[in-house]
Kinemage of the C-alpha trace (Angstrom):
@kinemage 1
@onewidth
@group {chain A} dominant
@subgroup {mainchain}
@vectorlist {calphas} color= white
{ca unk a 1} P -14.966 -15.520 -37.385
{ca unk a 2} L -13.062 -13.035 -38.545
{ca unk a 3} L -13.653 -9.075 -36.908
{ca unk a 4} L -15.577 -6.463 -38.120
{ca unk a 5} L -13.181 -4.213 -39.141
{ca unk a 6} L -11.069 -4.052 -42.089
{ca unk a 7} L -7.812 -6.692 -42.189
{ca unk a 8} L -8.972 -8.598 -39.031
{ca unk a 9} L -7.583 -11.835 -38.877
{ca unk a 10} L -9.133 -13.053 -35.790
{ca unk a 11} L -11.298 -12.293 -32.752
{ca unk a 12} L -9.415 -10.913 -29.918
{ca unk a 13} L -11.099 -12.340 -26.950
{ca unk a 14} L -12.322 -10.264 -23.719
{ca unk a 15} L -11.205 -10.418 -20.481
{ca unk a 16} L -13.741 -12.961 -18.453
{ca unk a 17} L -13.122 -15.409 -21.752
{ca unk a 18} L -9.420 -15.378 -20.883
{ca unk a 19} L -10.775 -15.774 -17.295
{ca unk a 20} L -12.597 -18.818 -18.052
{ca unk a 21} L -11.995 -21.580 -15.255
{ca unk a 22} L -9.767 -19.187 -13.148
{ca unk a 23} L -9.513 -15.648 -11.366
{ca unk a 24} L -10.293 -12.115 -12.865
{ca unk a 25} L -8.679 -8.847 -10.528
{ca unk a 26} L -10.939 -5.657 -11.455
{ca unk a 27} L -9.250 -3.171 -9.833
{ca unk a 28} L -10.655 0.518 -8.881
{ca unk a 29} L -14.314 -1.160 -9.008
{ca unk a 30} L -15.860 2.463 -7.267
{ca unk a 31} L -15.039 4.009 -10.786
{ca unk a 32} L -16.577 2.068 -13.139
{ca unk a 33} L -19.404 3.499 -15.078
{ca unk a 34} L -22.886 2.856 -14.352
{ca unk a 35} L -23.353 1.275 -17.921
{ca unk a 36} L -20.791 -0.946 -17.146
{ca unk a 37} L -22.072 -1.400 -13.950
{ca unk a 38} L -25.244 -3.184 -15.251
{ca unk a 39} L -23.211 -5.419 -17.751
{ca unk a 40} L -21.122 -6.620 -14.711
{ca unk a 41} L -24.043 -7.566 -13.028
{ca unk a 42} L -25.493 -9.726 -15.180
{ca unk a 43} L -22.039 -11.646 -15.378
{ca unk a 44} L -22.626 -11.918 -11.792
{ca unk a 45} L -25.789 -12.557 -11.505
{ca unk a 46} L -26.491 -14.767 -14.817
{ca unk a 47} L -22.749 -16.236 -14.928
{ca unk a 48} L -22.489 -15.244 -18.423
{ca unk a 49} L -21.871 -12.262 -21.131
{ca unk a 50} L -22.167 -11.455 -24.527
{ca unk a 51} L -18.973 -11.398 -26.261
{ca unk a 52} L -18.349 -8.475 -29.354
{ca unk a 53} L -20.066 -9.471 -32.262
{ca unk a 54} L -21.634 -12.434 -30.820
{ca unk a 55} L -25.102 -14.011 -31.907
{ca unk a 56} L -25.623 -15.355 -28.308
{ca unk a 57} L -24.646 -15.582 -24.516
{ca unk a 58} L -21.445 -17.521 -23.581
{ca unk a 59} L -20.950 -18.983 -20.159
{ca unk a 60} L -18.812 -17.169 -17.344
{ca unk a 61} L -16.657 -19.259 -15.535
{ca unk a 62} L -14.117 -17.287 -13.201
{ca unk a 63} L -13.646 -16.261 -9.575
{ca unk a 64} L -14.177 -12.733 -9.403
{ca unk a 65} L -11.805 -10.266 -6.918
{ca unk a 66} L -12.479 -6.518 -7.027
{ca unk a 67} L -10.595 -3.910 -5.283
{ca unk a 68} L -11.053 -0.236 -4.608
{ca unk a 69} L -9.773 2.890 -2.963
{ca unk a 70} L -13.140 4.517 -2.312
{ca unk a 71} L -15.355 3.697 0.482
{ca unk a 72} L -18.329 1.350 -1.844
{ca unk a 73} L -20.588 1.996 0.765
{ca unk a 74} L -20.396 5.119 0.353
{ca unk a 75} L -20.912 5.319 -3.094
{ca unk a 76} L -23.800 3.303 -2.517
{ca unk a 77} L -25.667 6.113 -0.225
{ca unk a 78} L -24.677 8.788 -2.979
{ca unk a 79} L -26.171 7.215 -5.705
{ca unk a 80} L -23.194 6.603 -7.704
{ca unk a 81} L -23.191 2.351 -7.516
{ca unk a 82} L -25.753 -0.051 -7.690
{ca unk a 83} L -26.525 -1.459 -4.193
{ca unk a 84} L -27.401 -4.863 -5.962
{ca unk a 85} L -23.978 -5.453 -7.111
{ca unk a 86} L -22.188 -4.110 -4.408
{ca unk a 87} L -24.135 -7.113 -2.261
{ca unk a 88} L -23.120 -9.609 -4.722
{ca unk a 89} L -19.366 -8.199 -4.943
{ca unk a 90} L -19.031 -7.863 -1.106
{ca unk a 91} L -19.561 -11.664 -0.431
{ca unk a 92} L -15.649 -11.797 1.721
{ca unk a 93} L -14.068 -8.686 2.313
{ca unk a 94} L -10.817 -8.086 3.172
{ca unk a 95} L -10.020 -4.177 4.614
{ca unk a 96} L -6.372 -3.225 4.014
{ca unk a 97} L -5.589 -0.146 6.561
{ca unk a 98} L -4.088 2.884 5.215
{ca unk a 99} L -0.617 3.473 5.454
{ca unk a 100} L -0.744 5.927 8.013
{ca unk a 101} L -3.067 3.360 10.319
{ca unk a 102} L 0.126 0.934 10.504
{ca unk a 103} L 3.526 2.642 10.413
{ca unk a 104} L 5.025 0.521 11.662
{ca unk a 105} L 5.281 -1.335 8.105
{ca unk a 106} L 6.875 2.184 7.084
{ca unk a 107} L 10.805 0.961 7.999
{ca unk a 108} L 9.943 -2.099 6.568
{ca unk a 109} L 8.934 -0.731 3.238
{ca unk a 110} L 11.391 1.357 2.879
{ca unk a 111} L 13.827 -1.058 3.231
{ca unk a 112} L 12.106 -3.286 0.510
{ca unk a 113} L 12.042 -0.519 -1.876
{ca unk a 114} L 15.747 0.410 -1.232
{ca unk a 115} L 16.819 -3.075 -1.794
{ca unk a 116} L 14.657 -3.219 -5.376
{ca unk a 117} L 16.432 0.039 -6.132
{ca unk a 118} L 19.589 -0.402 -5.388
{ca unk a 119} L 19.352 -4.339 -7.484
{ca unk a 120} L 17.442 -1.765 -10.596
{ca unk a 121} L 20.116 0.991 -10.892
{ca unk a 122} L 23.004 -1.009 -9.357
{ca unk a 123} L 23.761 1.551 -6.611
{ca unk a 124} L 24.636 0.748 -2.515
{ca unk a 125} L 22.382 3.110 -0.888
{ca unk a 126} L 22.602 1.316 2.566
{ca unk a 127} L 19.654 2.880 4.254
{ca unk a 128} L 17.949 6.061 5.887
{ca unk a 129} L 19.371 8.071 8.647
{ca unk a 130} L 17.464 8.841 12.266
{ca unk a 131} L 16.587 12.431 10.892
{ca unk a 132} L 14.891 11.283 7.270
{ca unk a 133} L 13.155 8.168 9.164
{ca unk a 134} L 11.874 10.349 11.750
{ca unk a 135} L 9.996 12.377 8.581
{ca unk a 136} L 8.770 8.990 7.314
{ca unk a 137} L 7.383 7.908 10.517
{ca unk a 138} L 5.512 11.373 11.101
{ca unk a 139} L 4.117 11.652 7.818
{ca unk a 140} L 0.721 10.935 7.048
{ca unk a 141} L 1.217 9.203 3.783
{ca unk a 142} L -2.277 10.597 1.707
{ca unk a 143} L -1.008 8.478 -1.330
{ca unk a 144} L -0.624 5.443 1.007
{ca unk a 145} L 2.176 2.831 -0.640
{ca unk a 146} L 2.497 4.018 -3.808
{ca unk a 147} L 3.354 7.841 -2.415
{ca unk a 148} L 6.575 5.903 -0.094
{ca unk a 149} L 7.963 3.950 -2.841
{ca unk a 150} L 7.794 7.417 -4.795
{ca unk a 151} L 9.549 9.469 -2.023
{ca unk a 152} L 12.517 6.537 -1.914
{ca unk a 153} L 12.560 6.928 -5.379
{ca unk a 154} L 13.033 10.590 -5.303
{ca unk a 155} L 15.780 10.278 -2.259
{ca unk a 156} L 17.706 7.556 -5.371
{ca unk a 157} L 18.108 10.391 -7.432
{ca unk a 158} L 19.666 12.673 -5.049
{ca unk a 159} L 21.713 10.013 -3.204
{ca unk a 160} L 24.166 8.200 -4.696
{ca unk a 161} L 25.641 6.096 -2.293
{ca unk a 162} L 25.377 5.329 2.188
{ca unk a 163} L 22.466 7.089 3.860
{ca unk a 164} L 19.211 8.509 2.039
{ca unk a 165} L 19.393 11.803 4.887
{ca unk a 166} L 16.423 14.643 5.337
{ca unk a 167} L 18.095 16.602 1.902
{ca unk a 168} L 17.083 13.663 0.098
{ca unk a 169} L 13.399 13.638 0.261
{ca unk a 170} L 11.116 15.746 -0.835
{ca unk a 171} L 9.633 19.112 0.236
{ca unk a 172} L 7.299 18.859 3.279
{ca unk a 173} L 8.053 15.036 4.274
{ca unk a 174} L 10.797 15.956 6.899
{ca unk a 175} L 9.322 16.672 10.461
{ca unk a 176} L 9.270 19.681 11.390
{ca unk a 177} L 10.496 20.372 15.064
{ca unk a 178} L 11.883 16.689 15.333
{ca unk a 179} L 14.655 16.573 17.455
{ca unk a 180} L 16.381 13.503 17.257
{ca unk a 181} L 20.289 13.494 17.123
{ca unk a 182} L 22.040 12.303 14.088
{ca unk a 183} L 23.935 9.205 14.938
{ca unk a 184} L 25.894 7.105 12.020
{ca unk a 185} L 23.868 3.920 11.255
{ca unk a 186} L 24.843 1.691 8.556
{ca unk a 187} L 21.538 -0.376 8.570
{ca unk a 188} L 17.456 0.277 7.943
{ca unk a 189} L 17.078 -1.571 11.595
{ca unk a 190} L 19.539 0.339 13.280
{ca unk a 191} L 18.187 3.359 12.251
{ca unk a 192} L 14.725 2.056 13.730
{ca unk a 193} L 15.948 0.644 16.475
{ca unk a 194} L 17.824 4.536 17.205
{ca unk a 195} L 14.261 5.942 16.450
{ca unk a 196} L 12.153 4.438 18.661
{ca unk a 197} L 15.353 4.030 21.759
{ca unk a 198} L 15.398 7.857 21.335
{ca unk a 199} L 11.038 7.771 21.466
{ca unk a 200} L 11.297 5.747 24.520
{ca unk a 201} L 13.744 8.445 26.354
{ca unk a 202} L 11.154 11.055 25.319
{ca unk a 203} L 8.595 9.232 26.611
{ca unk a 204} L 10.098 8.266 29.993
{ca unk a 205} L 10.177 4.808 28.608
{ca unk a 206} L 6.217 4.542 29.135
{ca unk a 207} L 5.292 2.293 25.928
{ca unk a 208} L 1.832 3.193 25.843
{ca unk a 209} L 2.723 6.925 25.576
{ca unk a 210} L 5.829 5.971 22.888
{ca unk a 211} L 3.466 3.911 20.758
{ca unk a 212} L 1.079 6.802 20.309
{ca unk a 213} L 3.748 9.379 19.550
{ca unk a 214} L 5.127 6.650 16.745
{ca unk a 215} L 1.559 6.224 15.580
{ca unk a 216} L 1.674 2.147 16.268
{ca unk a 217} L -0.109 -0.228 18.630
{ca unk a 218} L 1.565 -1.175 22.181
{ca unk a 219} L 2.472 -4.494 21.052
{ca unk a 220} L 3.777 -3.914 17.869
{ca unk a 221} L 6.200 -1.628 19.885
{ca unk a 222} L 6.915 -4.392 22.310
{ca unk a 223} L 7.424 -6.935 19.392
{ca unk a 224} L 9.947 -4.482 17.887
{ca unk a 225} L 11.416 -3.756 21.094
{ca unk a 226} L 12.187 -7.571 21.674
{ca unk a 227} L 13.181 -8.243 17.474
{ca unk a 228} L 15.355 -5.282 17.539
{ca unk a 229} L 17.490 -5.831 20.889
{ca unk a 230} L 16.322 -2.720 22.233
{ca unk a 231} L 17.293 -2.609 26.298
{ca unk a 232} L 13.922 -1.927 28.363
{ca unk a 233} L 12.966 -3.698 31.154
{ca unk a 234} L 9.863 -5.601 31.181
{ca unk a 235} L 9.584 -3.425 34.616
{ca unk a 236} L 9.345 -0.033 32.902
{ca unk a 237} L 5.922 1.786 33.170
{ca unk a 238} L 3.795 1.612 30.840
């Protein structure tokens, strides 16, 4: 059937039709409106919709996945989502820790978005020096991910080639007060590997006491410790 406006040649279906028999990723769910709300209830609750211009009901058919930002249950207590279909989307749920919960995956991110730059724009940035890592580590990343794979993507501008350094990022990411000594590192791990040798010293090589100053848990410094062929014996306090 052809559309309702003028020159339509066909329908253009909607998204749970092209879902039909498979998976359908609605992401930012907390922002939906409460209209829409409703409508994605009943495809929840009744497994099926009304398509545009339709004279009836068609069957749903897809896994559903939402994903959000915002704190549902909060949204829930204020008023602003239905309770009803937050129970029926909350069925598994998977938490995903902020970025600044699990730095630790901050050196390793960085190095994934270096190499992805550096294959994009063809450039042989070879990694981040003690100083600029030591601002990654110690920020608090608000805009999680997406905020370091914009901050590496500023330092690409400004550096053209070796070490993204502390001049390369942007305004308020480099620590302030951090005194860790420039060394030349030609590699993402040996910069880590410098940052958290030169964490250790500062911390009298008590773990415990290093992994809260680098904002990680004990054994994910131990793990690195071991990976990176860092020397401290299994005898050192903790």
């Amino acid at each position: 059937m052809a559309g309702a406006f003028t020159d339509a040649k066909k329908d253009k279906p909607g998204r749970f039709a092209i879902a039909e028999g498979g998976t359908i990723f609605l992401d930012e769910i907390g922002d939906i409106s409460a209209a829409l709300q409703v409508r994605l209830l009943r495809v929840l609750q009744e497994k099926e919709f009304d398509p545009l211009g339709s004279t009836g009901p068609v069957k749903a058919n897809a896994r559903v996945i939402t994903a959000s930002n915002k704190n549902i249950e909060d949204l829930v207590k204020e008023g602003n989502f239905r309770d009803d279909l937050y129970y029926r989307l909350n069925v598994v749920q998977i938490v995903l820790p902020p970025l600044r919960d699990r730095k630790e995956d901050v050196p390793l991110l960085a190095e994934l978005f270096i190499d992805r730059l550096n294959n994009i724009q063809g450039k042989d940035v070879s990694g981040i020096s003690e100083e600029a890592l030591s601002g990654l580590m110690h920020h608090s990343w608000p805009g999680n991910v997406r905020e370091l794979q914009n901050v590496i993507e500023h330092a690409f501008i400004l550096c053209r080639s070796g070490l993204i350094r502390t001049e390369h990022l942007p305004k308020g990411i480099a620590a302030p007060g951090a005194k860790i000594k420039s060394h030349p590192a030609r590699t993402l791990a040996e910069s880590e590997a410098r940052f958290i040798e030169e964490a250790l010293v500062r911390n009298s090589y008590r773990r415990l006491a290093t992994a809260r100053e680098l904002g990680i848990d004990k054994t994910t410094l131990w793990r690195k410790i071991r990976k990176l062929g860092i020397k401290c014996s299994a005898e050192d306090p903790e």
